[in-house]
N, C-alpha and C positions, 0 to 999 in steps of 0.2 A: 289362520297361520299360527305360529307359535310364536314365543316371544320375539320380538321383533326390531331391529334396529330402528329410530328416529325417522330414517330415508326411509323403508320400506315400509312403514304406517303412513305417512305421508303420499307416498306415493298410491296405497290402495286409495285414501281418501281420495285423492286427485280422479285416482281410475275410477272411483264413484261419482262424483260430480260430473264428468263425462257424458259416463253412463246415463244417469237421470238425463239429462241435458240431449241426448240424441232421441228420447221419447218412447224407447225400447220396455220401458217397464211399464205404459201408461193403458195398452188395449188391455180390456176385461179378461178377453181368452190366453192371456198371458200371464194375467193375475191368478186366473184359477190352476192354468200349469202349473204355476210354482208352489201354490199351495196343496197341488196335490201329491206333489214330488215330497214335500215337507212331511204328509200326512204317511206315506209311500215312507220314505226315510227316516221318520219316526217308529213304524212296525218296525221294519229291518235292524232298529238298531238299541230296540229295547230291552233285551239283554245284556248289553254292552256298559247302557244308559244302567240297569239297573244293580249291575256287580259295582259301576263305578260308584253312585251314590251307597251301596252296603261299606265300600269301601273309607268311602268319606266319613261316613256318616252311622254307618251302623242301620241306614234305613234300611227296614223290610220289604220283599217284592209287594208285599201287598198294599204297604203304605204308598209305595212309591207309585204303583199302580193309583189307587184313588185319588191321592194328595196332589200327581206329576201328569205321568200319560194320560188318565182318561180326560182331564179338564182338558187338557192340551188337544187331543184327539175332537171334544166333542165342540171345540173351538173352533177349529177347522172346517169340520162337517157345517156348522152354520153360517161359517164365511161362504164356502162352495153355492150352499143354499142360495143366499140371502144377497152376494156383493152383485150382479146383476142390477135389483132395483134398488138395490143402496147406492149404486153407483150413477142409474140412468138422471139427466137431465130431468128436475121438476118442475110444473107450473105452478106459480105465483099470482095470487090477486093483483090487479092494477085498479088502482085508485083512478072515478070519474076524471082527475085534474089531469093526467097522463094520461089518457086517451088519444089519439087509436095508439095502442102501444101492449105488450106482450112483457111479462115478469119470468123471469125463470132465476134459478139455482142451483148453478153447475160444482161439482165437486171435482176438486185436483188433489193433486199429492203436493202433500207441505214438498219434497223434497229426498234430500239426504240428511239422516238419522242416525244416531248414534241411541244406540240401548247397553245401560249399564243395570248391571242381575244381582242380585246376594246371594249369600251362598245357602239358606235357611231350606230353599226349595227353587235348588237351582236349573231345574228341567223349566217347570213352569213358567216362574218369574221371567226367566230371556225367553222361552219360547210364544207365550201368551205376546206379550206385546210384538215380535216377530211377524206372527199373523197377521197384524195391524199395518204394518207397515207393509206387507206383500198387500195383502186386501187393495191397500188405499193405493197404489201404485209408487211407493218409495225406495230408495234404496237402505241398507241398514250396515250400521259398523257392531258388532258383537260383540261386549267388552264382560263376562262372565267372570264370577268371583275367583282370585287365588287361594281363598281357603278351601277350597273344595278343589285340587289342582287334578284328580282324576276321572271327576264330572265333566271338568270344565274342558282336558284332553279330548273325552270321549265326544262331547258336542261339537268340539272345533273338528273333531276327523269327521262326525257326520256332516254337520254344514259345509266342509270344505268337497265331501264328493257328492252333493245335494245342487251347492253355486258354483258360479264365478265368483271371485272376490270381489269383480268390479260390481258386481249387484248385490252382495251379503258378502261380511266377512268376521271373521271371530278374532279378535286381537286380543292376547294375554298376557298378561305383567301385573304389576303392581303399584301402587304410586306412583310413582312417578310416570308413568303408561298412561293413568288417570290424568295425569294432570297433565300431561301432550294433547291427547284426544280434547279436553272441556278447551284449550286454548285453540283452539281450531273453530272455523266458522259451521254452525249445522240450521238447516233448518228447522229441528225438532231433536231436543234432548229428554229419552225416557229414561227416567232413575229410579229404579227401587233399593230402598236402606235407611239407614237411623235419619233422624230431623237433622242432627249435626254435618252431617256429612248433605243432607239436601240443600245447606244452605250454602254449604262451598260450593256444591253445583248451580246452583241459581246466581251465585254473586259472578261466575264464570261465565252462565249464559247471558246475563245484564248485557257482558262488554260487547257483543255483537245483537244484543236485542232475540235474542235466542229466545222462541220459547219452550216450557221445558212442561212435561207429565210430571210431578213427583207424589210417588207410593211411599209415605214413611211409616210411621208407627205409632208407639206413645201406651198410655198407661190405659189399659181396655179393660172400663169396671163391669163386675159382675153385679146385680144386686139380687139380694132373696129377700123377699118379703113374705110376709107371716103367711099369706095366701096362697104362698109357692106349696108346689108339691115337690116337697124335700126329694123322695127317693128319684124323681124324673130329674132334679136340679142336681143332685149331689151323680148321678151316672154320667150326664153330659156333661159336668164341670172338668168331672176325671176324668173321661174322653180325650174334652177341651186339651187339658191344660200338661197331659203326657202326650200326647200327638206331639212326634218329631219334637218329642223330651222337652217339649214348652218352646222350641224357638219358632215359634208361628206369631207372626207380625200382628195377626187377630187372636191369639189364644188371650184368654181371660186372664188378664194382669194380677185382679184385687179382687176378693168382695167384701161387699159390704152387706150386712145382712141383720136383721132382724133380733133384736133381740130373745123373743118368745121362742126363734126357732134354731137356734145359735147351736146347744147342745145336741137336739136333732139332726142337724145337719154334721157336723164332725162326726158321729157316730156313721150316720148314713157314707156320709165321703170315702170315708176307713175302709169301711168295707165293700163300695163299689170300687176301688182302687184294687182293692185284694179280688174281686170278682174277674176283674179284667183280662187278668192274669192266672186263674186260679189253676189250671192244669199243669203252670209251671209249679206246684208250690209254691207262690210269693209267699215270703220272700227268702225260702230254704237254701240250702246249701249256701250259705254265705252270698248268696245273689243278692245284691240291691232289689232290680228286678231282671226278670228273665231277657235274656238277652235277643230273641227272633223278634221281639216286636218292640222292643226298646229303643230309641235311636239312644246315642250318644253325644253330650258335648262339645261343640266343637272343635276345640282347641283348651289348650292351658291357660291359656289369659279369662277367655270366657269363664271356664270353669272356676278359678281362685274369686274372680268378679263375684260369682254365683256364691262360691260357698262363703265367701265375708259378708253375705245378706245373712245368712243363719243368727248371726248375734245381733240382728234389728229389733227381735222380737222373739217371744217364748214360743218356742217347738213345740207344739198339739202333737203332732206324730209326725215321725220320719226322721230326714236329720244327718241319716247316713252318706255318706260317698266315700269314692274310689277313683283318687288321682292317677293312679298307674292309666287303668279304663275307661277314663274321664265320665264317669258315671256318677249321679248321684239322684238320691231316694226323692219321687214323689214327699212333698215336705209342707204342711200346714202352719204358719205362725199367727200368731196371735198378736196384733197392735196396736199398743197401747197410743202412740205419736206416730204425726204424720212427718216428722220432723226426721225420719231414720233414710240410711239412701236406701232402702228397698222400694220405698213409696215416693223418691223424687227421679229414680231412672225407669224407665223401660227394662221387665225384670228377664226377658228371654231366657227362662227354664222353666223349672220343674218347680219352684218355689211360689209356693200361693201365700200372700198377706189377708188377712180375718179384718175388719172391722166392723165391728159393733153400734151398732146405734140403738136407742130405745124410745120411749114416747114419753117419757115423764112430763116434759113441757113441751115439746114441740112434734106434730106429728110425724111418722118417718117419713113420708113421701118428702117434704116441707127440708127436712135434715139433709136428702140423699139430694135434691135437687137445689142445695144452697152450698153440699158440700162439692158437687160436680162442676157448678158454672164458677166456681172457684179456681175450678184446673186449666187444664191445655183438652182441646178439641181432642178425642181419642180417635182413632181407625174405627172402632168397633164398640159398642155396650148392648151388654146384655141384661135380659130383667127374667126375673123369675117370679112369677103370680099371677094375677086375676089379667087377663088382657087388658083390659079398660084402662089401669091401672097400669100396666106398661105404657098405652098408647100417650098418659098423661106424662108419664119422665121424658119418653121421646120428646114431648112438645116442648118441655121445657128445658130440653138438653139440646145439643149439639153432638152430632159424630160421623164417621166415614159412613157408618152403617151399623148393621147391626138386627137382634134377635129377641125377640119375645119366647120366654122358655124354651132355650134354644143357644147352641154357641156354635161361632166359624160356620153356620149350616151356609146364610147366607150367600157364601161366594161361590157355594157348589149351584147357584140357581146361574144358568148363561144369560138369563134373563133379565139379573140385577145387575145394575151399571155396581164397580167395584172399585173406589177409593178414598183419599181424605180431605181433611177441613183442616184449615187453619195450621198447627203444628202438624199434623200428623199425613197432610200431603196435599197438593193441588189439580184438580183433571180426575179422568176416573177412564175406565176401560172394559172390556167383555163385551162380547157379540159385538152390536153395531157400534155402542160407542168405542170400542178399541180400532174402525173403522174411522168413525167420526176423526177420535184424536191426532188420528196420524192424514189429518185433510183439510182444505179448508175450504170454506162454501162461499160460489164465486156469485154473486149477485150483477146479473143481465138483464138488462133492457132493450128491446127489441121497437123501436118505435115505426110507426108507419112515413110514409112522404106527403103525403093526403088525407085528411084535409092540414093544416100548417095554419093553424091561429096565431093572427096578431099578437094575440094579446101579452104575451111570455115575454115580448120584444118591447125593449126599450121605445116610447117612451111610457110601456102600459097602458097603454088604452083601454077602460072600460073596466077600470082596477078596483075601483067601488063593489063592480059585479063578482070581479073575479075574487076577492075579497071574502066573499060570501060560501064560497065554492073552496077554498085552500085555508 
């Protein structure tokens, strides 16, 4: 629906709780209709889906292909697969003490759900958790970012001739919309977006005991050690960290890197940045950079945010932007204090902060893993060098996840459960556990009539023995 009066969000919610409540969305072969309608509804409308996000966003088909629909698509494909015996009733051990007796583990649908999206990569963010909630048999309220207002159109006219409202529906506003929807009772609230904003959702689900998935974010460090191979660290970092102009929730916040290989690396970054691009001339014609694979800014607030980092720290290269085209230059700083706001927010652009560390007295690993368990849990870390040598920061860190010579790859696997710790989110999702989180696993016991022991029964008789046994 479109934005929507008080009454008439209320009332879809009501026609939702209905819904779930008459049992209509609970058989498997119902489950996979609708997911194939979704999958079916998504080809049809990826055009539509994809001029909207150029529009917002400045994304490319091609980005928006990798980054949106294909994950979304091969998400699907493995629910269709797979929700059959994710879904069937399983058998359970029973312990000698409960005998003659039968274990099982039924899976239900938490319910009626409410999914709140950002606007960074807003195909996927509301359609991935979507799945979840069809898979598991719930219903879903679709609350899609306003900053993105011809994405968020384009999704609500697909979902609206895809569903019912009373089984899925897209509700759009803004604040105060949010703050209607969190005061409402759900039995599952999935949020993706900043820490700040996760914790006004959580303080909201508290009042009814709600419990909630939250995807947030946080400061996602890079490390290059003297062992990395620069040219593979320095291509994927540029990759990393210009995809969708840095606003990726996992792109590479910071790094921290090596002293020995410090110069190395800037040199090498320079010019896989300029490789990336090279057919455009980066960065000719008065272009920042070329504009077909470039996204854009979000907004002007974002943007002044971004470019008042530039004076945290001395500009290695780049530096440039363009308020009119909310654009600004891939940008290397050098940081001296961790004390500047570039290194105390979540930097969502194109702005990469440098630090340094060396070995004079303390070895690096020893540095990077007294300077990490210092911080807030990240979404994502990455390491760049000897594996081994990764596998030991992992251990001694914490994070959503994360890549060994490697960035963002991670979440392209359907395989890896995908989300955070601590600050940076709680619950995780993809393939099955996006199934899991939107269910709950019902614990049955099946007891026989015969034989019926004493001994369970007041006044215990023979409790010495039984004693021995429990």
């Amino acid at each position: 629906m479109e934005k929507g009066t008080n009454e008439n969000i209320l009332k879809i919610i009501e026609s939702q709780r209905s819904f779930f409540k008459s049992g209509r969305s609970l058989p498997v072969t119902f489950r996979k209709q609708m997911l194939l309608k979704l999958l079916n509804a998504i080809e049809a409308n990826e055009k539509d889906l994809s001029d909207a996000l150029w529009e917002d966003m400045h994304k490319s088909y091609e980005e928006a292909y990798l980054t949106e629909f294909s994950i979304v698509k091969e998400e699907i494909r493995c629910h269709l697969k797979h929700l059959s015996q994710w879904s069937a009733r399983k058998k359970a051990s029973t312990p000698l003490k409960l005998q003659p007796a039968r274990s099982y583990i039924v899976k239900e649908p938490l319910g009626n759900t409410l999914i709140i999206s950002p606007w960074n990569y807003p195909v996927q963010l509301l359609l991935c958790p979507l799945i979840g909630a069809i898979s598991a048999g719930c219903t879903a309220v679709l609350k899609p970012s306003p900053y993105v207002p011809n994405v968020s159109a384009a999704l609500a006219k697909m979902i609206k001739g895809c569903f019912n409202e009373e089984y899925i529906a897209v509700i759009q506003g803004n604040r105060e919309v949010n703050t209607l929807l969190l005061e409402q009772r759900w039995d599952l609230i999935f949020f993706t977006g900043s820490p700040s904003l996760g914790k006004t959702v959580m303080a909201a689900a508290a009042k009814n005991l709600t419990p909630v998935i939250l995807e947030l974010g946080g400061k996602s460090p890079c490390i290059i050690d003297k062992s990395a191979s620069i040219e593979i660290a320095s291509r994927r970092i540029a990759w990393g960290k210009t995809l969708n102009c840095g606003q990726t929730c996992i792109a590479p916040d910071y790094i921290i890197i090596h002293k020995d290989v410090k110069e190395r690396f800037i040199k090498a970054f320079k010019e896989e940045l300029d490789k990336l691009h090279r057919e455009n001339n980066y960065p000719a014609n008065n272009k920042i950079f070329p504009d077909r694979y470039y996204a854009h800014i979000i907004n002007e607030k974002a943007f002044d945010r971004l470019v008042s980092y530039l004076n945290d720290g001395k500009i290695i290269f780049g530096g440039k932007y363009d308020r009119e085209n909310l654009l600004i230059e891939p940008t290397l700083i050098d940081i001296d204090s961790c004390d500047v706001p570039v290194m105390q927010e979540e930097i969502f652009g194109p702005i990469l902060p440098l630090i340094t560390f060396d070995e004079t007295t303390v070895p690096f690993k020893d540095k990077v893993l007294e300077f990490l368990k210092s911080k807030e849990k990240p979404l994502a870390l990455y390491y760049f060098g000897k594996e081994e040598e990764g596998w030991d920061i992992i251990a001694g860190t914490s994070s959503g996840g994360g890549c060994i010579n490697d960035v963002i790859m991670h979440i392209a696997n359907e395989n890896l459960p995908f989300g955070g710790v601590g600050n940076s989110g709680m619950g995780h999702y993809h393939n099955k556990e996006s199934f899991e989180c939107f269910s709950h696993s019902r614990s049955i016991l099946c007891s026989g009539t015969w034989p019926d022991f004493p001994f369970r029964y007041m006044p215990y008789r023979f409790f010495s023995l039984i004693k021995k046994i429990v």
